[in-house]
N, C-alpha and C positions, 0 to 999 in steps of 0.2 A: 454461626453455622455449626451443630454439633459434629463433633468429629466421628463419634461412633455410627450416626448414620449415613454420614457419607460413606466410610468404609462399608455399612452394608449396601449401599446400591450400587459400590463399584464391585460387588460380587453378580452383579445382574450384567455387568457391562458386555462381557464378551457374547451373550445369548442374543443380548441387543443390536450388538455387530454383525450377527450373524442374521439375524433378520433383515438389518439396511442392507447387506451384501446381495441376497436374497432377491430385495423389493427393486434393488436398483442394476438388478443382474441382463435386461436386455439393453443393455447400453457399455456396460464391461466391454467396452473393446479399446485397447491400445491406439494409440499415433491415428484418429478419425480424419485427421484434416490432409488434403491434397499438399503439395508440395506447391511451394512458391516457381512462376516462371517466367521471374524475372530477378537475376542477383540484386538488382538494386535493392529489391524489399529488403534481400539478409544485409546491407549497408549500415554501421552507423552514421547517425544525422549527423553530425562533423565533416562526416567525409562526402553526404550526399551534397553537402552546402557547398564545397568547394569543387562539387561538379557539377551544378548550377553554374557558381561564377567560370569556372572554364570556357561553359557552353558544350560541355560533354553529354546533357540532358537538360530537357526545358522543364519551367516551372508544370508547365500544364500537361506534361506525358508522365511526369514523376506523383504528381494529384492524382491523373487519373490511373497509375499502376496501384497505389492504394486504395483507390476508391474502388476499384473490379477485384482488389483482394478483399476487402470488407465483402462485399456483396458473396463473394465464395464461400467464408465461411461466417455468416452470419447464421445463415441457417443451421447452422452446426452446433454454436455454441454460444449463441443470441448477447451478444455483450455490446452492440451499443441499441441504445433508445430511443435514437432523434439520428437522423443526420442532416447535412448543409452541403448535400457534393456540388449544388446548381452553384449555389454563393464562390465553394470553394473551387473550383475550376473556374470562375470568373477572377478571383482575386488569382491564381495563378497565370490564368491571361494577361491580366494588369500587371503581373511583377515581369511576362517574359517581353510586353511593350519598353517598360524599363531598361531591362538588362539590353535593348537593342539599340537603346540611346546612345549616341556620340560620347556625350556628357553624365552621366548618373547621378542625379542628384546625390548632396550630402546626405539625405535624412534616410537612402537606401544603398551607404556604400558600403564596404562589408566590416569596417569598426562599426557603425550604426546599426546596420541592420545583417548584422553574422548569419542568420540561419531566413534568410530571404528563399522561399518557396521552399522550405522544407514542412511537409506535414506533421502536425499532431493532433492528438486527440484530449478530451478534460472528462473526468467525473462526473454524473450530470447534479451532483449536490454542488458545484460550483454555479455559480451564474455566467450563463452568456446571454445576452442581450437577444431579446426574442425568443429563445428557445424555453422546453420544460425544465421545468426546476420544481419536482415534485418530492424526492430523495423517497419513494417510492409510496407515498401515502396519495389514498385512493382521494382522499379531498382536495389534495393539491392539482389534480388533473388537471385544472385549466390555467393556471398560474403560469406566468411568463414573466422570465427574466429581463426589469428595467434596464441594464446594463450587465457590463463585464466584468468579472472576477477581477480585484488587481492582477493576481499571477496571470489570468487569461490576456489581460491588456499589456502587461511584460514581455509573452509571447509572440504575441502579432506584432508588437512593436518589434519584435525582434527579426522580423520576420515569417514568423512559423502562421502555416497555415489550417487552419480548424477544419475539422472535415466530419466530425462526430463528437457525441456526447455520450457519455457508456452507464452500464448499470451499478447498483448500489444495493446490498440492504437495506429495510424498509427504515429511514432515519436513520440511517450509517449507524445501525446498533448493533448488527450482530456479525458474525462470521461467515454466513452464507449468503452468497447475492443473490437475494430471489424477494417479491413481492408482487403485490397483485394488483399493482398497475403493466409491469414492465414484465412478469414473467422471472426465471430462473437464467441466471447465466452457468454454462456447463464448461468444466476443464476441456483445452487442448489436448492433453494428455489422456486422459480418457474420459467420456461423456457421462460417466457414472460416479465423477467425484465433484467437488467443489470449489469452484474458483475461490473459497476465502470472501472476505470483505470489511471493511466496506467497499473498499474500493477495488472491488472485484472485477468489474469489470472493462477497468482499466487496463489491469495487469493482463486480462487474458486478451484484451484487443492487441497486446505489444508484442506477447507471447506468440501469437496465433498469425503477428504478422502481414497486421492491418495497417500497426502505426508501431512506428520505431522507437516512440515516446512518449508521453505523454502526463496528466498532470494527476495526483492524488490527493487526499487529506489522510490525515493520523491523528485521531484524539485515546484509541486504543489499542492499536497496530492494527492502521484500517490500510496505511502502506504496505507492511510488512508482512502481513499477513497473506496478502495476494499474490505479494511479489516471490514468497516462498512458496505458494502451493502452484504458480503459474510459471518458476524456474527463470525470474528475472530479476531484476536491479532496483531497488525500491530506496531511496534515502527520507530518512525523518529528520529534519535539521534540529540544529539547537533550538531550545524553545523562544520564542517571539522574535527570530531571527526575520521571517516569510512573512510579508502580508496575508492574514485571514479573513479579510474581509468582504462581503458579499458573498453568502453560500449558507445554506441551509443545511442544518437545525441552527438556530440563533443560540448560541453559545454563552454565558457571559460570566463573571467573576472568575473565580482560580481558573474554572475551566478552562479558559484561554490559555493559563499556561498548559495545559495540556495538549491541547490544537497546533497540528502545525499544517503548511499545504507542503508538499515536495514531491520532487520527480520517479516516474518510474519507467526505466529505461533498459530496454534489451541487451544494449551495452555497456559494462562500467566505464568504458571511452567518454560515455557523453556525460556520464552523470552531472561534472565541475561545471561544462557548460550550462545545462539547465539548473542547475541550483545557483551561477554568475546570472542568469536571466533574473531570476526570482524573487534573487538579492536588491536587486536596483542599485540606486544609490549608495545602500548599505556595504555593496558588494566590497568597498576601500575598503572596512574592517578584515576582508580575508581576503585581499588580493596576494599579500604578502606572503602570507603563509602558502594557498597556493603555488606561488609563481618561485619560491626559494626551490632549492634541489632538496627532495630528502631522503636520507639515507635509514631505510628500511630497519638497518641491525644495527641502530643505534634506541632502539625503541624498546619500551618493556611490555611484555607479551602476558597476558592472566586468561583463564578459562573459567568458565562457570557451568556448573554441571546439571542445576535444576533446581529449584527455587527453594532450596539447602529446609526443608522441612514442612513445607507448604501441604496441609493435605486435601485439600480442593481440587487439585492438579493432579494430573497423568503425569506420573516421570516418564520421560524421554524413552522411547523404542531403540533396538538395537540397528536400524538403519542410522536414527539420529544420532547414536553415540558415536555410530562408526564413522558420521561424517563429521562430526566434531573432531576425534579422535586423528580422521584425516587431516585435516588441517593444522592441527596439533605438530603432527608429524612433518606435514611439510614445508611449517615455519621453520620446526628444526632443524630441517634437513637443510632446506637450501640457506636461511639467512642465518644459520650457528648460532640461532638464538635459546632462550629459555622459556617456557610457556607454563608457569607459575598458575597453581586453583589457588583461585580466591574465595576467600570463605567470610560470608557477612553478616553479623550477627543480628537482625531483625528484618533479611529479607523476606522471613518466611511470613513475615506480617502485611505484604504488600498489598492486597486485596481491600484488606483496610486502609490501607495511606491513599491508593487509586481510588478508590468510591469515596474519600471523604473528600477530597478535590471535585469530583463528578457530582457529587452533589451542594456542593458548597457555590451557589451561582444560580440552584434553579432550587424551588419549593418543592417540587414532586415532578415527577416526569411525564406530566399528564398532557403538556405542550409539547411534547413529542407527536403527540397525534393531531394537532390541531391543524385545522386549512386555510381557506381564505378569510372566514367570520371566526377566527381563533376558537373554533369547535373543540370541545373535548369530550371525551369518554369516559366510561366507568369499566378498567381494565379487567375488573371480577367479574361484572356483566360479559363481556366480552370473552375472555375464559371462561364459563360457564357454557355461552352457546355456542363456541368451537367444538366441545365435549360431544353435542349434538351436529356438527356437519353445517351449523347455519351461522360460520364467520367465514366471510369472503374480504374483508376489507382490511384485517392486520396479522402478521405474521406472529407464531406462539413465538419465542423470542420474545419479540416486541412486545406482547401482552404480558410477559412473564416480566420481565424488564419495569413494565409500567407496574405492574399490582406488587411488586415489592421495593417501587420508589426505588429501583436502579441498586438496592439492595445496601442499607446504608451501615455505616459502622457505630461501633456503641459509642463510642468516645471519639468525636473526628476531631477536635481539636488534640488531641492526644495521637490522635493518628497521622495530623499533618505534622507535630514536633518529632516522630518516630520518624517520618518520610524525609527533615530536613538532616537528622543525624544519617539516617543513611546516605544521605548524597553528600554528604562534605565525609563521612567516610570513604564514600569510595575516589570522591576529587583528593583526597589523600592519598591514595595508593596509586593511586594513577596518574597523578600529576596533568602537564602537557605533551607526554611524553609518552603517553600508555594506551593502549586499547583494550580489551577484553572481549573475548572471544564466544557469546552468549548466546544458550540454545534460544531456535525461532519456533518448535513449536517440537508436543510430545512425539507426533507421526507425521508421515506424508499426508496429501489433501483426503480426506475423510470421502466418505460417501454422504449423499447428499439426506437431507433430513436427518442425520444423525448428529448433528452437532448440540442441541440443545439437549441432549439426553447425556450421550457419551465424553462431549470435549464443553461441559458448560462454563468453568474454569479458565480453563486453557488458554484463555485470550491474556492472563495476564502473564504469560510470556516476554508478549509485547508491551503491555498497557504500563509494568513498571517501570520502564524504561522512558514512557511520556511523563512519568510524574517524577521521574530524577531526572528530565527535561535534559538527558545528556544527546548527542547527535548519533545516529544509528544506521550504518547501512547493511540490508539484508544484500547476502550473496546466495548464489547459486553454488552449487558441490556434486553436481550429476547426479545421477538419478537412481534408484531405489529397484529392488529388484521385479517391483512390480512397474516398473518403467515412470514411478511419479517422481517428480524433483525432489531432492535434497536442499538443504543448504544451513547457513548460519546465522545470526547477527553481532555484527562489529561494532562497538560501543566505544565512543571517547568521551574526552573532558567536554565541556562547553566550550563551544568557539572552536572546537579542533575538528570542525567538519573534515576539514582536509584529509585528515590522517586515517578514518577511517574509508573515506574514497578512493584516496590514492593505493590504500592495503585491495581493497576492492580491483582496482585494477590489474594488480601485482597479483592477483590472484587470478586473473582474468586470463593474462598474458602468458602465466606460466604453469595453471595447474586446470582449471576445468572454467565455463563462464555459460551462458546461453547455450545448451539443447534444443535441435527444433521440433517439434511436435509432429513431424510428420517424416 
């Protein structure tokens, strides 16, 4: 990618902005969404679960307060795709004949099944059995999900009840959830910006206050991504920690390390529990860590300011430094700690190390578009008669994406031995002991259709962070003067999910965490 011309069409950028502002101006309005009227919705699952087992609320009046807040603002800001309220209001009849039993079976007491009648919701790139699983390509329309997600069959085992399946960019490829089976998902916060994506429409069903939780994928900060422009709780686990199996795009070689599923939740309260769900059996590896006491200002604190010379990328807006900046401060202040910049000597080459994983698994990206009869396309064809008005069936993104084969590096064996020194650099300075404190994105959620022109980069915010496969939770940091969410992302060693969740919380508890939308 020449350097000199990027620099000249980041001289077009702000005319550009001003045009999306413009095109997307009768929808500019603040807090769209009616206010919840029922506190349970503002509840975390935790707490709703152990007022289920009380009997302070039944399974099936707790279903249906979600199911008539989905219905309020679907219209609003259209983020799920499918629903199942007939199914899930019966499986919550079924669990409140249980709970009325004398006896309760073992395989629904509350060590087995913890979150019994607590609703959630799943992306619909995962699979659930029966339902769409299109991940927004017009070919896939009629495809139906053989079975369940592992993470989705964790879930219900766990108790938790399905009640929706939410929107996606078209092949979980880009930053905005829109495509043209399912439509455009619109921010809570205001209807003129962009839930992010891919898992867009996840984050803004939690936000918005449909579901309290529910499940994502991350192969490029398809969590993190939403869960920052939607002002919630998105964790990326370690990598190969989470069953990925079953869910479309079919993924395969390195890529996988890249892939992970994980939760995204309105509360940092529940994060531990649903990523213990997720875990399964696994879960023994981090019980320990978990369930020890730990002591916050024994820990080493590092910041990262922007991808220390990357020139693809937007450096960071003065809202984003200021909420870095905020936190910064208020490690200091309260834990009398020290918050150390970290400075890395070939992060600015990550774009390269991330596309040479991305591509090292698939020959070209042309199975990105394919459907039932493995159909593909000629991405140039396709970009050519967009020019003219006569592409209805893939998103520019997606086309752009496909005709530059995901945009590959000149030397990717050389890029992945670049991408292994940088992560045993940084598992050096960080130990098990360390977090860093790392920008989530240049601005608050953009306006809508402006992301492939203005923020076409900007994803690798997130994305480097999948291919040093360390664990990541995005937080919230209140909101921007133009009332969009703020926030950060938390980055530790491998296997140190703990630390960055449990920071997540301590931030929750003492300094800012979920704004509601309305």
């Amino acid at each position: 990618m020449n350097k000199h011309l990027i620099n000249f069409l980041n001289l077009f950028k702000p005319l550009f902005s001003l045009g999306f502002r413009v095109s997307n101006r009768n929808t500019d309005v603040r807090n769209p969404l009616p206010k919840c009227k029922n506190d349970l919705l503002l509840t975390p699952a935790h707490k709703l679960a152990k007022k289920i087992r009380n009997k302070e609320v039944s399974c099936e009046e707790l279903v249906s307060l979600f199911i008539d807040r989905i219905k309020e603002i679907q219209p609003l800001v259209n983020c799920v795709v499918q629903d199942r309220f007939d199914e899930a209001l019966k499986e919550a009849k079924e669990f409140d004949r249980i709970l009325a039993l004398d006896e309760i079976p073992d395989e629904y007491n509350e060590q087995n099944c913890p979150f019994l009648g607590v609703p959630f919701s799943c992306k619909e790139s995962l699979w659930v059995k029966g339902m769409m699983n299109t991940c927004g390509l017009v070919n896939r329309k009629e495809f139906r999900a053989p079975e369940d997600a592992v993470v989705v069959q964790y879930m219900k085992k766990a108790g938790g009840i399905l009640t929706c399946i939410t929107n996606t960019s078209e092949c979980c490829l880009w930053i905005e959830s829109t495509n043209y089976v399912t439509g455009t998902t619109r921010n809570p916060y205001n209807l003129s910006r962009i839930v992010g994506g891919s898992s867009g429409g996840e984050a803004c069903i939690v936000s918005s206050c449909g579901a309290v939780w529910g499940i994502g994928s991350d192969i490029g900060g398809s969590i993190r991504i939403p869960s920052f422009f939607n002002g919630v709780y998105g964790h990326k686990p370690t990598r190969n920690t989470i069953s990925i199996d079953f869910q479309y795009p079919n993924f395969s070689g390195i890529q996988l390390d890249l892939l992970s599923n994980g939760p995204i939740c309105r509360y940092a309260s529940d994060l531990k529990f649903m990523f213990k769900i997720f875990c399964g059996r696994d879960y023994k590896n981090f019980e320990q860590n978990f369930e020890r006491v730990l002591d916050l200002k024994k820990l080493k604190f590092f910041y990262i300011k922007d991808l220390q010379g990357n020139f693809l990328v937007n450096l960071p807006s003065e809202d984003l430094k200021n909420s870095q900046n905020k936190a910064i401060k208020f490690l200091e202040g309260n834990l009398g700690v020290q918050v150390n910049e970290l400075k890395l000597k070939n992060l600015h080459l990550c774009f390269d190390m991330w596309s040479s994983m991305m591509n090292n698994g698939t020959e070209d990206a042309k199975w990105l578009a394919s459907g039932l009869n493995d159909e593909t396309i000629s991405p140039f064809k396709e970009l050519f008669r967009s020019l003219f008005g006569l592409q209805d069936k893939h998103t520019l993104p997606t086309l752009i994406q496909l005709a530059s084969g995901l945009t590959k590096s000149k030397d990717p064996l050389k890029s992945l031995e670049l991408a292994e020194e940088l992560r045993q650099e940084i598992k050096d300075v960080i130990g098990d002991d360390g977090i860093i404190l790392f920008p989530s994105f240049p601005t608050v959620a953009p306006y809508h259709n402006s992301t492939a022109i203005i923020h076409s980069f900007d994803f690798l915010y997130f994305a480097v962070l999948n291919m040093l496969g360390f664990p990541v939770t995005q937080i919230p940091l209140g909101l921007s003067e133009d009332g969009l969410p703020t926030g950060i992302q938390l980055v530790a060693n491998h296997n140190m999910d703990h630390l960055t969740i449990r920071l997540a919380e301590y931030f929750e508890s003492n300094l800012v965490g979920w704004i509601p939308p309305f």
